[in-house]
MIKEMAR-238832 format. One record per atom (N, C-alpha, C): residue number from 1; residue in three letters; atom name; x, y, z. Coordinates in steps of 0.001 Angstrom, whole numbers. Atoms other than C-alpha are relative to their C-alpha. Layout:
N
 pos code site    east   north      up
 NUM  Ala   CA       X       Y       Z
...
This chain:
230
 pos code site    east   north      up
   1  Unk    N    -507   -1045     868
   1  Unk   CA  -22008 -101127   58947
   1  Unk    C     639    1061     876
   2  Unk    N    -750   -1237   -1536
   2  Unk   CA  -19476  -99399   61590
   2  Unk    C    1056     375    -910
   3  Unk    N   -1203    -586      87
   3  Unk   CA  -16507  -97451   61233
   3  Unk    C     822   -1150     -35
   4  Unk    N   -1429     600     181
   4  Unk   CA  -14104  -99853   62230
   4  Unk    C     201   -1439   -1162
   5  Unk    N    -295     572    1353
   5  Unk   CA  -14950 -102353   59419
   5  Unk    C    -421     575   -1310
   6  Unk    N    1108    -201    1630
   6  Unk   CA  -17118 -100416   56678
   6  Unk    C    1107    1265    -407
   7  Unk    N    -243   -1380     484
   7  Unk   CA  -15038  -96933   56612
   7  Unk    C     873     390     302
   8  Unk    N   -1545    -196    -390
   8  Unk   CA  -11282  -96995   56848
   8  Unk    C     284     983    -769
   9  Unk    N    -521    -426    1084
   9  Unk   CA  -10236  -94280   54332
   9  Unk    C    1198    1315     433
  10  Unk    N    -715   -1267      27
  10  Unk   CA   -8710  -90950   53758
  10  Unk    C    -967    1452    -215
  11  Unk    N    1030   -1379      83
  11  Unk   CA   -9719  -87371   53317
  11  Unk    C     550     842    -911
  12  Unk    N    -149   -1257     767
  12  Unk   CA  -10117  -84521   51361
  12  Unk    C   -1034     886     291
  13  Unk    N     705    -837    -157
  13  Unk   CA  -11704  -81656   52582
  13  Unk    C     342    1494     207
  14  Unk    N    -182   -1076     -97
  14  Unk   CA  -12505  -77892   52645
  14  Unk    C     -21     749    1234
  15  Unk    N    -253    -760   -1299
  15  Unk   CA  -11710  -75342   55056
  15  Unk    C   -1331     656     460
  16  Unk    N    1416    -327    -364
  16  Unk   CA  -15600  -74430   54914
  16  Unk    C    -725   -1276     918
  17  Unk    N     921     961    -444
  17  Unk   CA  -16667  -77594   55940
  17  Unk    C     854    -394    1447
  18  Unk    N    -397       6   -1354
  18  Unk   CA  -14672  -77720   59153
  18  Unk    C     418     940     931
  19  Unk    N    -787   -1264   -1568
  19  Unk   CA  -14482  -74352   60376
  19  Unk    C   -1225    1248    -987
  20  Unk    N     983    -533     442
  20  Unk   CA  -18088  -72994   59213
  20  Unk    C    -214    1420     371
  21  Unk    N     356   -1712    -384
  21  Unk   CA  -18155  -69619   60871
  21  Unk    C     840     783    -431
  22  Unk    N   -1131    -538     344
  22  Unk   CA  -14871  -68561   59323
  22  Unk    C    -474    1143    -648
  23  Unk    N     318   -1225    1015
  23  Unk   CA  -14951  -65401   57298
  23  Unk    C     -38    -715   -1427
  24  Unk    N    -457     160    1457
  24  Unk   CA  -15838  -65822   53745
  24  Unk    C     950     328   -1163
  25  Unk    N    -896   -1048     763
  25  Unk   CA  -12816  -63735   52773
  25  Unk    C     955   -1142    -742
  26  Unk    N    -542     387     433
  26  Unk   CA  -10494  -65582   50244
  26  Unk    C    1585    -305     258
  27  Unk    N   -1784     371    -379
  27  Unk   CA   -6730  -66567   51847
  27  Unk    C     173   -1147     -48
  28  Unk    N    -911    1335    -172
  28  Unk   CA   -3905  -68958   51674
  28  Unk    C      84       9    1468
  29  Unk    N    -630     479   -1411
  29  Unk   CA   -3935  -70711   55087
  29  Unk    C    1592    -419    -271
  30  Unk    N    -951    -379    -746
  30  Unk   CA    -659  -70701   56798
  30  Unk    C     240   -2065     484
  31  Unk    N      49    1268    -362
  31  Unk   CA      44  -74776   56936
  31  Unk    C    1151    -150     931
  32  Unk    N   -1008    -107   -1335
  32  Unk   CA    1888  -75738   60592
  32  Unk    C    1010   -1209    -703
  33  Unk    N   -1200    1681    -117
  33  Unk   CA    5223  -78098   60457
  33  Unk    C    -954    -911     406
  34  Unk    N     319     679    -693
  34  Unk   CA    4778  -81241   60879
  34  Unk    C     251    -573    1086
  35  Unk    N    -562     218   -1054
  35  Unk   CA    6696  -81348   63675
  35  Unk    C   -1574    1104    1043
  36  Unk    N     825    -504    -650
  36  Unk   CA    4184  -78385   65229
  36  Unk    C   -1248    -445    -255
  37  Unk    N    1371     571     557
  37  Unk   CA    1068  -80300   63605
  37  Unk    C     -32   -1205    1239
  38  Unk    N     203    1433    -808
  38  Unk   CA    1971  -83564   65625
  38  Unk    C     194     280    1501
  39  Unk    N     259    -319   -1247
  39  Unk   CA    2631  -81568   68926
  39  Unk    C    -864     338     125
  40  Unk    N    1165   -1028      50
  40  Unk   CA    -408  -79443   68734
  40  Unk    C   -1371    -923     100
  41  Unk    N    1046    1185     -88
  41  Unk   CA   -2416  -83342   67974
  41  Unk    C     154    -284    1057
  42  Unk    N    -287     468    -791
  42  Unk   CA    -908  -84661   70686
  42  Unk    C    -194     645    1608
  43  Unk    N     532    -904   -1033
  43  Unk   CA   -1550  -81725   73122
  43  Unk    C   -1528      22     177
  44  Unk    N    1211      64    -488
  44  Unk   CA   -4942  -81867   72302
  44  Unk    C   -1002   -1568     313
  45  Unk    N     424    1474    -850
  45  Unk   CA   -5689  -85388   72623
  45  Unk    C     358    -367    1101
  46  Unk    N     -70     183   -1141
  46  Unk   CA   -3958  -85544   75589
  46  Unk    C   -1081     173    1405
  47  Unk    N    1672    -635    -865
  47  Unk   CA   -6812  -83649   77316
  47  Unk    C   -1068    -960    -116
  48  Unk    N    1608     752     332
  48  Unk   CA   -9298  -85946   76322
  48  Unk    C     430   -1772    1184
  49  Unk    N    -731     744    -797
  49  Unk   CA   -8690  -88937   79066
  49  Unk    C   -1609   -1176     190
  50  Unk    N    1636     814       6
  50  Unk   CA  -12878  -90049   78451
  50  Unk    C    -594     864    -880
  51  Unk    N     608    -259    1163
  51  Unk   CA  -15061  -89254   75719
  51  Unk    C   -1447    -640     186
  52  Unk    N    1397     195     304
  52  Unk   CA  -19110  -89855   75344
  52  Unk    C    -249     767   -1292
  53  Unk    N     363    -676    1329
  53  Unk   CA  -20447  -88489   72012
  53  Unk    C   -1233    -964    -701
  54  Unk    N    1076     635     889
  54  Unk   CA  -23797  -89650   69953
  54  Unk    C     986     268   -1788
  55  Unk    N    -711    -126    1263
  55  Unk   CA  -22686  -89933   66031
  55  Unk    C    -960     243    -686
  56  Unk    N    1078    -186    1543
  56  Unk   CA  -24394  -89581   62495
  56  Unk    C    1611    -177   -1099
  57  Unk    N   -1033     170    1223
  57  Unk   CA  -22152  -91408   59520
  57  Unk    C    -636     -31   -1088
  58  Unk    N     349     271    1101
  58  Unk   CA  -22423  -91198   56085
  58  Unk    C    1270    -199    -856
  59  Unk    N   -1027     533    1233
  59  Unk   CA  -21011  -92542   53151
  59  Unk    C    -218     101   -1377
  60  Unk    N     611    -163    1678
  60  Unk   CA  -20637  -91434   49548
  60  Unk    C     622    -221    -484
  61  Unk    N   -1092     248    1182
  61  Unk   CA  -18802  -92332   46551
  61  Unk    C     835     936     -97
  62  Unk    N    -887   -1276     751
  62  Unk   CA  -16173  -89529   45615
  62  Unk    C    -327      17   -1493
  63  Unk    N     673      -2    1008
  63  Unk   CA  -17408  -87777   42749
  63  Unk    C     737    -311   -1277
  64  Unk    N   -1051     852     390
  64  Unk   CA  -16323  -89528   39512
  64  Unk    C     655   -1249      42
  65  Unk    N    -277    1052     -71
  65  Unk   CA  -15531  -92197   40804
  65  Unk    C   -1452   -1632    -189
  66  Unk    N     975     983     665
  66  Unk   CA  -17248  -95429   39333
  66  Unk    C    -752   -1447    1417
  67  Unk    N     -53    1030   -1310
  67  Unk   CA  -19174  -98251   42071
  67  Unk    C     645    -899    -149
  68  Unk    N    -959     930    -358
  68  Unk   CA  -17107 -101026   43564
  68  Unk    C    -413   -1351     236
  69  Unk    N     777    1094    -150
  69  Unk   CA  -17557 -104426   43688
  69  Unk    C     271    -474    1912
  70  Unk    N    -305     -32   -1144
  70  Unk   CA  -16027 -104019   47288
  70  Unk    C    -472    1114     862
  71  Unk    N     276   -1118   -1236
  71  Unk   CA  -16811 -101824   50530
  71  Unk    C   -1443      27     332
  72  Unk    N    1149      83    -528
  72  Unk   CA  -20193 -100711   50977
  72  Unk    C    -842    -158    -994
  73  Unk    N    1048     597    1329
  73  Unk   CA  -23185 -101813   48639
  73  Unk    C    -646     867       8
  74  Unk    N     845    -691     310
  74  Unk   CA  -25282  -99822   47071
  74  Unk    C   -1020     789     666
  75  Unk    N    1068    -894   -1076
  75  Unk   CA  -28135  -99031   49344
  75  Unk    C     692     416    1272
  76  Unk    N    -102    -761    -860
  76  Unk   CA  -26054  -98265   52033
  76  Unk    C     899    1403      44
  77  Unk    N    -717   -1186    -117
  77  Unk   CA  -24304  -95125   50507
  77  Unk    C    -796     781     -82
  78  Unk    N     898   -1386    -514
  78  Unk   CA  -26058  -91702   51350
  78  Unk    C    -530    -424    1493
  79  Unk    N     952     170    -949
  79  Unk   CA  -27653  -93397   53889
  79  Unk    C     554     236    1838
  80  Unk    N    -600    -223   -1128
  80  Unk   CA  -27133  -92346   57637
  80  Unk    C    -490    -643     887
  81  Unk    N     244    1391   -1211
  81  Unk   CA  -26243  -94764   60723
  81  Unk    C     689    1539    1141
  82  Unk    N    -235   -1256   -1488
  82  Unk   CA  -26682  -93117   64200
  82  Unk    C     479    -777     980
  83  Unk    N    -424     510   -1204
  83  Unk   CA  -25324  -94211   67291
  83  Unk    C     716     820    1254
  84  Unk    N    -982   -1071   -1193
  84  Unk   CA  -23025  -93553   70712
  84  Unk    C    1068    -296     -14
  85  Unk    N   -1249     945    -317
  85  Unk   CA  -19454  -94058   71078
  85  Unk    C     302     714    1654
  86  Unk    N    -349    -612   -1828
  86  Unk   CA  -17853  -94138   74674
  86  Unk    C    2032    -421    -219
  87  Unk    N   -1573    -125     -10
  87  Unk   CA  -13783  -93876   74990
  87  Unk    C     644     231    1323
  88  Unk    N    -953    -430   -1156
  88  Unk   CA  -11595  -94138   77870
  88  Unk    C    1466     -86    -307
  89  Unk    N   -1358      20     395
  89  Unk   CA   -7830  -93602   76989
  89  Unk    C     886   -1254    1573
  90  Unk    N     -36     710    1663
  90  Unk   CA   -6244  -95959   76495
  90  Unk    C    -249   -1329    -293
  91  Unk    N      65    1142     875
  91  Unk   CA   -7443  -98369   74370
  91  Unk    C   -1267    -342     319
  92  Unk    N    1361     351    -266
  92  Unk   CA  -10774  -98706   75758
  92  Unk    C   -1147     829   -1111
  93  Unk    N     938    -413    1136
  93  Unk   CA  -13650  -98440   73084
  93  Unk    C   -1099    -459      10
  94  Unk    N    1510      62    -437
  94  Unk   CA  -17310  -98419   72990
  94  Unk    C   -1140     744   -1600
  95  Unk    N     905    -324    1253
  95  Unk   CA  -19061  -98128   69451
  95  Unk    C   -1122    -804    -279
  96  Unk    N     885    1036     134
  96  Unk   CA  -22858  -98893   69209
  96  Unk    C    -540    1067    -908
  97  Unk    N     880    -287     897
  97  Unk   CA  -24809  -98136   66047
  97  Unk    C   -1279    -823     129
  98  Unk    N    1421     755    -379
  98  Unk   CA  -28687  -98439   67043
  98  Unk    C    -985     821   -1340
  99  Unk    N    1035    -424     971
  99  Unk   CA  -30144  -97091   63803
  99  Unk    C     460      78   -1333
 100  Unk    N     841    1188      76
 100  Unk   CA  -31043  -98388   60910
 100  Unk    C      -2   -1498     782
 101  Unk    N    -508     918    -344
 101  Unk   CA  -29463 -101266   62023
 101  Unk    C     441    -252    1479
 102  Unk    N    -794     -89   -1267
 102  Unk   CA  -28148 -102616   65480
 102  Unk    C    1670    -675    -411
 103  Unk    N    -682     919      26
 103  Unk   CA  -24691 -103505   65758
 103  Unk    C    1267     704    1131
 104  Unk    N    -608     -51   -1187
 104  Unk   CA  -21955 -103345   68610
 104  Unk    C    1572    -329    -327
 105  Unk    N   -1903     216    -147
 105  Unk   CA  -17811 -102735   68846
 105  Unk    C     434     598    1016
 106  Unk    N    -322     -59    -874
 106  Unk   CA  -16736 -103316   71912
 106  Unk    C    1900    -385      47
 107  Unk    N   -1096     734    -755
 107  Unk   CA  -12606 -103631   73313
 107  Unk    C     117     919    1085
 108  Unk    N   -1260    -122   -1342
 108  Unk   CA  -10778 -103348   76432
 108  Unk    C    1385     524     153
 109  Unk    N   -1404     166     512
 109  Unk   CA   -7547 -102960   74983
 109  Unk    C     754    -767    -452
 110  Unk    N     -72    1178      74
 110  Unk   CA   -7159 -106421   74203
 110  Unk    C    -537   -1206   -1347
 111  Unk    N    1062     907     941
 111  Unk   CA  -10045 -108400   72325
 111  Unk    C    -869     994    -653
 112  Unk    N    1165    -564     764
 112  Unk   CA  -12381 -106868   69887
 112  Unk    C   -1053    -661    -241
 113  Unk    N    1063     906     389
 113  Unk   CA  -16098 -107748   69951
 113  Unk    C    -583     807   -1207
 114  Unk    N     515    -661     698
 114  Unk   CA  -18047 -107094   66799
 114  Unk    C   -1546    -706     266
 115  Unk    N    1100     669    -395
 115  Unk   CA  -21964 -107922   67847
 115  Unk    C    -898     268   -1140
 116  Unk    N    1212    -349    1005
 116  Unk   CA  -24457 -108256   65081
 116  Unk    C   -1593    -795    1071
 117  Unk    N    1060     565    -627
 117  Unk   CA  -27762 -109086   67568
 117  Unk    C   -1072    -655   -1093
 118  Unk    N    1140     308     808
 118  Unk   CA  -30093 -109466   64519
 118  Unk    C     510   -1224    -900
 119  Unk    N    -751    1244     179
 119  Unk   CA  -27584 -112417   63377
 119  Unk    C     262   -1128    1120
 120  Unk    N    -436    1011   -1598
 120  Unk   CA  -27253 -113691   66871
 120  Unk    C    1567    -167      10
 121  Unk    N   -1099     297     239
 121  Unk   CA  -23653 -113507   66015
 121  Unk    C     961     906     520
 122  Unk    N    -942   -1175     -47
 122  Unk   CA  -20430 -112042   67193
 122  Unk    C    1152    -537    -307
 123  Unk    N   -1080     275      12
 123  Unk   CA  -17013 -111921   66221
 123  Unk    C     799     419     855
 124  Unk    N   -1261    -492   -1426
 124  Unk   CA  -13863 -111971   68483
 124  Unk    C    1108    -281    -897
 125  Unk    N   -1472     527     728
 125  Unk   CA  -10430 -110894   67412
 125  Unk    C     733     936     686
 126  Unk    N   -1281    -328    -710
 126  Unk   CA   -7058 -109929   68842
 126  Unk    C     -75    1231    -320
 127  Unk    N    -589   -1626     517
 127  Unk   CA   -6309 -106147   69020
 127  Unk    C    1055     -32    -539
 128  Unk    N    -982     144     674
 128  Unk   CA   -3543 -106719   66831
 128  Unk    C     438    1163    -404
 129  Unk    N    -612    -806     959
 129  Unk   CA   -1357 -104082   64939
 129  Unk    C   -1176     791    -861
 130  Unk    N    1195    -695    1308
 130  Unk   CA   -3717 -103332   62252
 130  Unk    C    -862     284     574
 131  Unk    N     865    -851    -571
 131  Unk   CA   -6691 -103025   64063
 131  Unk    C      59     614     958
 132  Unk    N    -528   -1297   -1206
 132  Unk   CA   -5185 -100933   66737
 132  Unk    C     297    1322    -916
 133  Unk    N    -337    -909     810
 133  Unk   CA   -4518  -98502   63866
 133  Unk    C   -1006     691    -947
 134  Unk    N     995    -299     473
 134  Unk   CA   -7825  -98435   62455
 134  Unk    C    -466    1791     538
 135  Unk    N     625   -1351    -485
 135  Unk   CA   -9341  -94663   62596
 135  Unk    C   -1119    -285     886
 136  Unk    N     865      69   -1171
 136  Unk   CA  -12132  -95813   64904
 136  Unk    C     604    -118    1393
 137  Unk    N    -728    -356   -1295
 137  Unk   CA   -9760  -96138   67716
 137  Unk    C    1074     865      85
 138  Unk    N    -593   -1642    -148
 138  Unk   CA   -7874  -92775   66875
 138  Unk    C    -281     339    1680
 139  Unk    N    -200   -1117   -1153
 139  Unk   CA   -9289  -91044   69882
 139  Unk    C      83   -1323    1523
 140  Unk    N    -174     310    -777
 140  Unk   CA   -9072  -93810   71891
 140  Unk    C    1629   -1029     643
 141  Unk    N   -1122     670    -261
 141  Unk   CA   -5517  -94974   71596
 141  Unk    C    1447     534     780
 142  Unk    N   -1288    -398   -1058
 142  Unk   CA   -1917  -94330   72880
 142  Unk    C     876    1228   -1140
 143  Unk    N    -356    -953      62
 143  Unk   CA    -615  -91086   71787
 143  Unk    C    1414     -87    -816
 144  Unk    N   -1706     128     320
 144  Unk   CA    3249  -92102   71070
 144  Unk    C    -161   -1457   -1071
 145  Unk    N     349     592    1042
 145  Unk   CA    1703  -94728   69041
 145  Unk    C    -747      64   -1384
 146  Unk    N    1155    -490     744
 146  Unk   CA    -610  -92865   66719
 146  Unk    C    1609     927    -574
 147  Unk    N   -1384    -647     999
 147  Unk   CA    2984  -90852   65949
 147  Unk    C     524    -466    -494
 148  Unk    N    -591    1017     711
 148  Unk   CA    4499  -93792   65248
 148  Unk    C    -661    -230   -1315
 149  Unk    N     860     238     960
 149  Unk   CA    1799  -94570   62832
 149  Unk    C    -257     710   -1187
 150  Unk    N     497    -768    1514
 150  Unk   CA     789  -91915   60680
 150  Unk    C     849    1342     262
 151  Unk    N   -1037   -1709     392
 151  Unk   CA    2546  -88529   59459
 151  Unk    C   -1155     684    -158
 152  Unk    N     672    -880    -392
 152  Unk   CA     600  -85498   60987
 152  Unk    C     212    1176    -667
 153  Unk    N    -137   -1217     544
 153  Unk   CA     143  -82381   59013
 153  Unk    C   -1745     842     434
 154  Unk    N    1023   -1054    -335
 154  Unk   CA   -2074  -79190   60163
 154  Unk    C    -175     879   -1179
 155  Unk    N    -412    -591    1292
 155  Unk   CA   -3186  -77533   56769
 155  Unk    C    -508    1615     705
 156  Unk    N     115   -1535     -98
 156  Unk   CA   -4337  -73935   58632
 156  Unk    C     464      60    1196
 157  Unk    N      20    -325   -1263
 157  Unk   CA   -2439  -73075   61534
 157  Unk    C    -674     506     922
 158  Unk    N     496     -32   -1074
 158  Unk   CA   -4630  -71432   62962
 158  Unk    C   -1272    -242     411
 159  Unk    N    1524     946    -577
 159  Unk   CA   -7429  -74370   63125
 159  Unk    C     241   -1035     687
 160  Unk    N     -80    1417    -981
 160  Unk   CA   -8054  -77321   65102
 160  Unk    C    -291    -806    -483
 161  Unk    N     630    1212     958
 161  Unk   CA   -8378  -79636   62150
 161  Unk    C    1669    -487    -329
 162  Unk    N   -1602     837     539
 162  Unk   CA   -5163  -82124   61214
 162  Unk    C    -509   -1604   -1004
 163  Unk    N     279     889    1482
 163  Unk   CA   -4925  -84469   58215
 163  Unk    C    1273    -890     544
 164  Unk    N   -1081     491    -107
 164  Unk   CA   -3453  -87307   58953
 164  Unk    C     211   -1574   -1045
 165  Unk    N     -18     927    1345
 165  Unk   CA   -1837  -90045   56494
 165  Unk    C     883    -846     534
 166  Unk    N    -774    1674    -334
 166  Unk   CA    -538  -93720   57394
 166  Unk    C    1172    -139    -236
 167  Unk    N   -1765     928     243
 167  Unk   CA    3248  -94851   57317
 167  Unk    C    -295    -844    -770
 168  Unk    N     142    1036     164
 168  Unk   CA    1864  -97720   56216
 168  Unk    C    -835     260   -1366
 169  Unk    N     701    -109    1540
 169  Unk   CA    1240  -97768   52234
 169  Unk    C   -1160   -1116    -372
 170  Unk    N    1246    1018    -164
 170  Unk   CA    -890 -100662   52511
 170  Unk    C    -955    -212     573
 171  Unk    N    1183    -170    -913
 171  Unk   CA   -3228  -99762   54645
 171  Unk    C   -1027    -244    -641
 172  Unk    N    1506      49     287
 172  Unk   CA   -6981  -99746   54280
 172  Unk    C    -115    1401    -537
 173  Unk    N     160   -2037     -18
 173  Unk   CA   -7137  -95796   53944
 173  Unk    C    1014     608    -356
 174  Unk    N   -1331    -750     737
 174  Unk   CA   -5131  -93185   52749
 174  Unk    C     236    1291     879
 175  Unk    N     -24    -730   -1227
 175  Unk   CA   -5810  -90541   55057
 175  Unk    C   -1403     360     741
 176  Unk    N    1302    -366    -493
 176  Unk   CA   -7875  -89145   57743
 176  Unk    C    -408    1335     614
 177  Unk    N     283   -1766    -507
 177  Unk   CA   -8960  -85473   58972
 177  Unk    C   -1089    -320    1287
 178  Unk    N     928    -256    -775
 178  Unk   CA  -10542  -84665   62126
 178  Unk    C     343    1375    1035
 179  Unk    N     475   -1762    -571
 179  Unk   CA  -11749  -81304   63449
 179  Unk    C    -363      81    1684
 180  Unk    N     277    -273   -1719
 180  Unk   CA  -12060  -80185   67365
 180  Unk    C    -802    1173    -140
 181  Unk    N    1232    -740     311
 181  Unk   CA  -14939  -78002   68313
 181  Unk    C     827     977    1249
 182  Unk    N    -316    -225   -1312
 182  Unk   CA  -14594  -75580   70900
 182  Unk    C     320    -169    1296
 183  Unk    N    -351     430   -1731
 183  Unk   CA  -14642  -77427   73888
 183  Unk    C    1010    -971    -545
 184  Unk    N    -664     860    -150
 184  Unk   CA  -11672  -79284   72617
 184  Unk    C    -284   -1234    -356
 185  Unk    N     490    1422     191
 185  Unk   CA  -13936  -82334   71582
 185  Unk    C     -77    -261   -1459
 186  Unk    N     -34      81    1717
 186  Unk   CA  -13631  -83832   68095
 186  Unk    C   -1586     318    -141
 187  Unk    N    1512    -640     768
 187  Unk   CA  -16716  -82451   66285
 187  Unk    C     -18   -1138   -1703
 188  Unk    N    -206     305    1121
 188  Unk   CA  -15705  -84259   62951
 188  Unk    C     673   -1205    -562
 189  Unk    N    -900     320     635
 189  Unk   CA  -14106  -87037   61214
 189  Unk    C    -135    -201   -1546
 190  Unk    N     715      -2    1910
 190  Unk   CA  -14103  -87128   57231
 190  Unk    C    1730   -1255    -677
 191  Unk    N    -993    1290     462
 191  Unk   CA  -12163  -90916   55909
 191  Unk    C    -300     132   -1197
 192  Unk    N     142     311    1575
 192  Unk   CA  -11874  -91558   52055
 192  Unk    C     970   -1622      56
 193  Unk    N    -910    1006      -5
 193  Unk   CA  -10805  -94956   51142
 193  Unk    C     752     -26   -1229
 194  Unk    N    -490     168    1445
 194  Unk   CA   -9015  -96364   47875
 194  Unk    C   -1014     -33    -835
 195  Unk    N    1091     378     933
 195  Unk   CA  -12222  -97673   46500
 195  Unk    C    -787     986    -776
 196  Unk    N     499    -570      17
 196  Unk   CA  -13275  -94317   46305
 196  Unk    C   -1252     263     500
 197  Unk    N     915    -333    -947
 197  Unk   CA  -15732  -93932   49281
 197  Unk    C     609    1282    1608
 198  Unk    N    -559    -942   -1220
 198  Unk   CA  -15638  -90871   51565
 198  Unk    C   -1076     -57    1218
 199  Unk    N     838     222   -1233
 199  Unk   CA  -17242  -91546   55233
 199  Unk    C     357    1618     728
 200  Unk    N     442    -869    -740
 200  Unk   CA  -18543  -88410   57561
 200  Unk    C    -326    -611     883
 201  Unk    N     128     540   -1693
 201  Unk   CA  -18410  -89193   61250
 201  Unk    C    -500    1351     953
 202  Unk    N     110   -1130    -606
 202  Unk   CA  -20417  -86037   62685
 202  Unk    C    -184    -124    1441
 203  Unk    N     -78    -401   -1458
 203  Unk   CA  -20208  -85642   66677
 203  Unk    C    -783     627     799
 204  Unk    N    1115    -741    -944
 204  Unk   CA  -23119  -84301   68959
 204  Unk    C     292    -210    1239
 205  Unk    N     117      49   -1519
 205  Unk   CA  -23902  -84167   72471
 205  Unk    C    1350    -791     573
 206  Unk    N   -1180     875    -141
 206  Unk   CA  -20404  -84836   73001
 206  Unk    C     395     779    1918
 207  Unk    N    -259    -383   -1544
 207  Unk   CA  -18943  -84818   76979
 207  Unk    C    1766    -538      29
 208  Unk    N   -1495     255     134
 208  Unk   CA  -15069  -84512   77460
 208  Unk    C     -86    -616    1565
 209  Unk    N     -48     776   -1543
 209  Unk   CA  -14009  -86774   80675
 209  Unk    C    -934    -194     859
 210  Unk    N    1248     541   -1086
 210  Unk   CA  -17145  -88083   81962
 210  Unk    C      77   -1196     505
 211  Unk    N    -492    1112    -743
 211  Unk   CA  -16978  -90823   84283
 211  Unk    C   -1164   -1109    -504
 212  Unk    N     347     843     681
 212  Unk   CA  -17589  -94030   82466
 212  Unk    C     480   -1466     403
 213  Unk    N     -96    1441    -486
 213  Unk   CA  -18274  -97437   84014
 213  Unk    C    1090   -1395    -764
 214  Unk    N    -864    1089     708
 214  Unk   CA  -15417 -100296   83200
 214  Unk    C    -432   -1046    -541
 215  Unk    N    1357     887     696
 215  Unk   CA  -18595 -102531   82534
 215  Unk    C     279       2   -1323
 216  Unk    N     566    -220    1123
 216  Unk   CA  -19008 -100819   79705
 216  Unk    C     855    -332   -1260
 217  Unk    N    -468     207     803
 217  Unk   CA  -16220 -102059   77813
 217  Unk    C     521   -1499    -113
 218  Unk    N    -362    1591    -234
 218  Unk   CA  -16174 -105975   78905
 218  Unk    C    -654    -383    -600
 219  Unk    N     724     782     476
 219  Unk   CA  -18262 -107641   76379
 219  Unk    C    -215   -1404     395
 220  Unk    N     439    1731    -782
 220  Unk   CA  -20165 -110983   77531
 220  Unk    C   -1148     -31   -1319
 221  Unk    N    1052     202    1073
 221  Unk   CA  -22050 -112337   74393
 221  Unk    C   -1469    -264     742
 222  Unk    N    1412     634    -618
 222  Unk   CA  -25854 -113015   75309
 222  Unk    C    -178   -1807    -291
 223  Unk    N     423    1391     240
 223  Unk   CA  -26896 -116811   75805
 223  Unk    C    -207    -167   -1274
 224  Unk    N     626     -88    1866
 224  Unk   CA  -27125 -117979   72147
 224  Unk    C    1046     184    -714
 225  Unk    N    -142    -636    1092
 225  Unk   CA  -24872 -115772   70375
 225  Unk    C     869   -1421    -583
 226  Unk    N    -920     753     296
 226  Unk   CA  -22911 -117729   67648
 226  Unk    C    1584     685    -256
 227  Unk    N   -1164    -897    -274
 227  Unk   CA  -19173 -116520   68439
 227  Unk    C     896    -714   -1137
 228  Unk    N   -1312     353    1064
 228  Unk   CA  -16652 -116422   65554
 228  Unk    C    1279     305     482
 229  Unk    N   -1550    -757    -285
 229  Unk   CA  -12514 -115977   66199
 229  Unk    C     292     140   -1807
 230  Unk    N    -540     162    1816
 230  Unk   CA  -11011 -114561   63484
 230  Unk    C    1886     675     445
């Protein structure tokens, strides 16, 4: 139950919930071009060149909206999956969810492993197009490709939160928002899909450019596993 298959979506969110210390005073934010929205992304992801961060996701219906016979099942909405992700730009990715559940998304830039240990199983598949575009490898992808991709809009100039929405009408998602904390490190991501499910990706003990072993992103199945291509 990871990000990069359970919680592709879009967003909708308030200016309270990503910029909590703000004044409670009532104004129209000041929304940047999107020309200054997609420099301003791009300036600050640039900085980021390694990433460590622990997570906490959740997932809820959007309110109103009726359950699906697709996405996530029943017991696992409200419910929160913890884990670490590790990121080295570019293209290197490192997503392990160790609670409730174990499960493992590993690439290189290349191959994608998805490890379910409690299945003995993993899948392997091409970094292709599409899943190079997935919001789980947002912070860890190529910069001039992520412009290519989606149309960047900043709705308060003067925050560190950007909404961003796919070229691509067929996507999985519709858009995605994510917030930078002070030190420059995403603090936030908030996805909504079609189905009407909105995922929370909250950010802790996060470390900007920490030096992170190349190990750590070569997956080698354990003796056993049963390996799928897809």
């Amino acid at each position: 139950m990871t990000m990069l298959r359970k919680t592709m979506g879009a967003i909708t969110i308030s200016a309270a919930m990503l910029a909590p210390a703000m004044s409670t005073t009532v104004f129209a934010a000041t929304a940047a071009s999107e020309q200054t929205a997609t420099s301003n992304l791009v300036r600050q992801l640039s900085g980021i060149k390694s990433l460590s961060a622990n997570f906490e996701q959740t997932t809820k219906l959007t309110s109103g909206k009726a359950p699906q016979k697709k996405g996530l099942t029943a017991q696992h909405m409200n419910q929160t999956f913890k884990g670490e992700m590790k990121v080295a730009r570019p293209g290197k990715f490192y997503w392990q969810t160790t609670s409730p559940a174990k499960q493992t998304i590993v690439t290189s830039g290349k191959t994608v492993w998805i490890y379910d240990p409690d299945l003995g199983q993993a899948v392997r598949q091409s970094l292709d197009e599409q899943v190079a575009n997935t919001p789980a490898l947002l912070l860890s992808g190529n910069t001039q490709q992520i412009m290519k991709t989606y149309r960047i809009t900043q709705p308060d100039a003067g925050k560190t939160y950007y909404t961003l929405y796919p070229k691509d009408k067929d996507g999985a998602f519709q858009s995605l928002t994510i917030s930078f904390g002070a030190n420059k490190a995403p603090s936030l991501m908030i996805l909504q899909d079609s189905l009407g499910q909105t995922t929370y990706v909250r950010f802790n003990n996060v470390k900007v450019n920490p030096s992170i072993p190349a190990s750590i992103f070569n997956f080698v199945p354990p003796k056993g596993t049963d390996i799928i291509d897809q």
